[in-house]
C-alpha atoms as one frame of an Amber mdcrd trajectory, in Angstrom:
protein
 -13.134 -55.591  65.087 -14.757 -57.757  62.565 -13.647 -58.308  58.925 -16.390
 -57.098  56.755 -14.467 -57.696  53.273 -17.092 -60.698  52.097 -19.941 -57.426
  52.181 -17.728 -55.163  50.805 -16.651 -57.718  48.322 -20.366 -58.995  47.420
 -21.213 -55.542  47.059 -18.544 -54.425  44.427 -19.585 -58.065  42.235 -22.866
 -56.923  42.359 -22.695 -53.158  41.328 -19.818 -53.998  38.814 -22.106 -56.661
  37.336 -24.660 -54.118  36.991 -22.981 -51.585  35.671 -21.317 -53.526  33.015
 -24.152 -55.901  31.769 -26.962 -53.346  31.861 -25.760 -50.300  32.014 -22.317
 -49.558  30.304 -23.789 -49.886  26.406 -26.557 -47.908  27.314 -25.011 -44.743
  27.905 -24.728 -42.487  24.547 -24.355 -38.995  25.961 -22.896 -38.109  29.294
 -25.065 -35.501  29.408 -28.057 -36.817  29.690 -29.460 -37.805  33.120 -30.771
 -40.999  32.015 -29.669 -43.817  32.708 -27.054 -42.192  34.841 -29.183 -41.427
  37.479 -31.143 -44.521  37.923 -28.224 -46.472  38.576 -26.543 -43.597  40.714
 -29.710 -44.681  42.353 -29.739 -48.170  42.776 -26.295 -48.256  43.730 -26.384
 -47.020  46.606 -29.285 -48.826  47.531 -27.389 -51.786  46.732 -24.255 -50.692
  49.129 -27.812 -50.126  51.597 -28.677 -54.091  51.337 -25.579 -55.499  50.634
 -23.279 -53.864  53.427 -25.211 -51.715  55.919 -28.202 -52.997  56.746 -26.566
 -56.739  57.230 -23.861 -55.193  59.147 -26.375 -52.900  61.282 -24.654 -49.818
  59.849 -26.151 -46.358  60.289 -26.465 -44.606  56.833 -28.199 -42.285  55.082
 -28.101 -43.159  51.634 -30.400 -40.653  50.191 -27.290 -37.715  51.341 -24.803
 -36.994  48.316 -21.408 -38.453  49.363 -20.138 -34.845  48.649 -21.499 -31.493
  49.592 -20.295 -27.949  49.096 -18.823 -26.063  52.434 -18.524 -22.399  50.940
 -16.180 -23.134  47.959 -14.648 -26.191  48.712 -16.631 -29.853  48.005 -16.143
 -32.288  51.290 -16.916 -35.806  51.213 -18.821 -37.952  54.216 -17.845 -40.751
  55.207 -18.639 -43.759  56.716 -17.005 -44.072  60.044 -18.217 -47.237  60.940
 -16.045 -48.810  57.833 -12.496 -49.062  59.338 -10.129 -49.789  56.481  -6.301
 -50.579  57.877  -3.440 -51.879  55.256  -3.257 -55.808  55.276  -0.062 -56.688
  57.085   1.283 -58.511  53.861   1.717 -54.881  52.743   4.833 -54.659  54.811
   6.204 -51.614  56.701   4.933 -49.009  54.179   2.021 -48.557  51.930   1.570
 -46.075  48.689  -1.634 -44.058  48.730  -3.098 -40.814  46.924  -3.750 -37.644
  49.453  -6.327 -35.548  48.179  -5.355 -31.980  48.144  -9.498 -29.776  47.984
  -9.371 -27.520  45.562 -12.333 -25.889  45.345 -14.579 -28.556  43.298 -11.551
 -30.228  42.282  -9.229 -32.591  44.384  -5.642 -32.415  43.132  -3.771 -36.392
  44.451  -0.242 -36.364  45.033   1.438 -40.058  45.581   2.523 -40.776  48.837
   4.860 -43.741  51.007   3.300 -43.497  54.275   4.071 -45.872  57.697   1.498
 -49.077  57.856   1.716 -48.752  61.474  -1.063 -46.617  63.058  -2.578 -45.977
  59.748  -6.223 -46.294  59.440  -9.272 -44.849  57.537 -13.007 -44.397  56.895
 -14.620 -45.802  54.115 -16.182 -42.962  51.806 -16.611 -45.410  48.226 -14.837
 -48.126  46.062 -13.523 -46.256  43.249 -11.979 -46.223  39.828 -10.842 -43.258
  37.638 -13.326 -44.361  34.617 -16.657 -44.508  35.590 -18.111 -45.288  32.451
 -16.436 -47.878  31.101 -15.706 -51.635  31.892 -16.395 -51.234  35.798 -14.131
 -53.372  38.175 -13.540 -50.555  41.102  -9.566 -51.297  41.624  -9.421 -48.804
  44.612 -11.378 -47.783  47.636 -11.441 -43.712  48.118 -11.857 -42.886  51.931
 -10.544 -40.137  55.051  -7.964 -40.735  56.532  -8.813 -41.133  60.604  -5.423
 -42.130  62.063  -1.636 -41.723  60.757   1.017 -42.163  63.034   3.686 -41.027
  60.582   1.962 -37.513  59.095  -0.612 -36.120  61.492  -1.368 -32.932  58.605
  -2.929 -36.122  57.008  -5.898 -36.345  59.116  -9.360 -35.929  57.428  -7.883
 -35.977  54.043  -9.086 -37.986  51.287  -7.694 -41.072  49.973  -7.263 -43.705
  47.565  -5.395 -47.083  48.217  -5.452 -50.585  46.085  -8.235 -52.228  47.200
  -5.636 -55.349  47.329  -3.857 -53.779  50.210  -6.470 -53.429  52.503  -8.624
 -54.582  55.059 -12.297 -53.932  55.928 -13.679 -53.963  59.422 -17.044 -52.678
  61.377 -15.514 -50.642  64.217 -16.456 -51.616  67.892 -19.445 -49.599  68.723
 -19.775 -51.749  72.443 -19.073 -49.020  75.084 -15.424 -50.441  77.353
């Protein structure tokens, strides 16, 4: 697999330079759709350019990261965004499971088994999204755990310092 963290990287300098030059002062009520929406906008055609169409990845950015099955709100992915903890993390690595709850996601912290861990990228994330941006964490499913197989599909979040990003082999074997 190939390390992709220099696009991932480049990306998150550019949209957190964005956000916090241009677009952090400018925002007086949360309500209001502008300027919320135009750089809800140009971010993601920035993750577009910066990461996918380098990398040849697939994706649709015009589709909402989250859509509504019946009552509960999932969340795509990007499968072709393999994140795995660094092996400086040692034998264990802390990350928040997403528990759906309806529209709501309740995160419990867990110690989970480094080995045989992997996931799928779904954003880079931070719990205030309107202030000073710097995206500490990367939210994303959780494709492979060893240690917890209940875990599968479930959302994430993980320090962005403890992992690893990687375009997944797409060559046939």
């Amino acid at each position: 697999m190939q390390d992709i963290g220099k696009f991932i990287f480049r990306y998150a300098d550019a949209k957190c330079h964005l956000w916090n030059a241009y677009f952090k002062d400018s925002i007086g009520d949360l309500s209001a759709c502008e300027p919320l929406d135009s750089f809800e906008a140009i971010e993601r055609r920035l993750f577009f350019a910066l990461v996918c169409v380098p990398l040849g990845i697939e994706h649709d950015y015009l589709r909402p990261m989250e859509y509504l099955e019946g009552t509960v709100v999932k969340t795509r992915s990007i499968e072709q965004i393999v994140i795995m903890p660094r092996p400086t993390v040692g034998a264990e690595i802390s990350i928040l499971i997403g528990e759906k709850q309806g529209v709501n996601t309740a995160w419990q912290r867990k110690s989970v088994a480094s080995a045989g861990l992997s996931f799928a990228f779904v954003e880079l994330f931070q719990w205030d999204t309107y202030g000073f941006l710097n995206l500490p964490m990367v939210r994303c499913k959780i494709t492979a755990c060893a240690e917890y197989s209940e875990y599968l599909g479930k959302d994430a979040l993980i320090d962005i310092d403890t992992v690893a990003f990687f375009l997944a082999d797409t060559k046939p074997n």
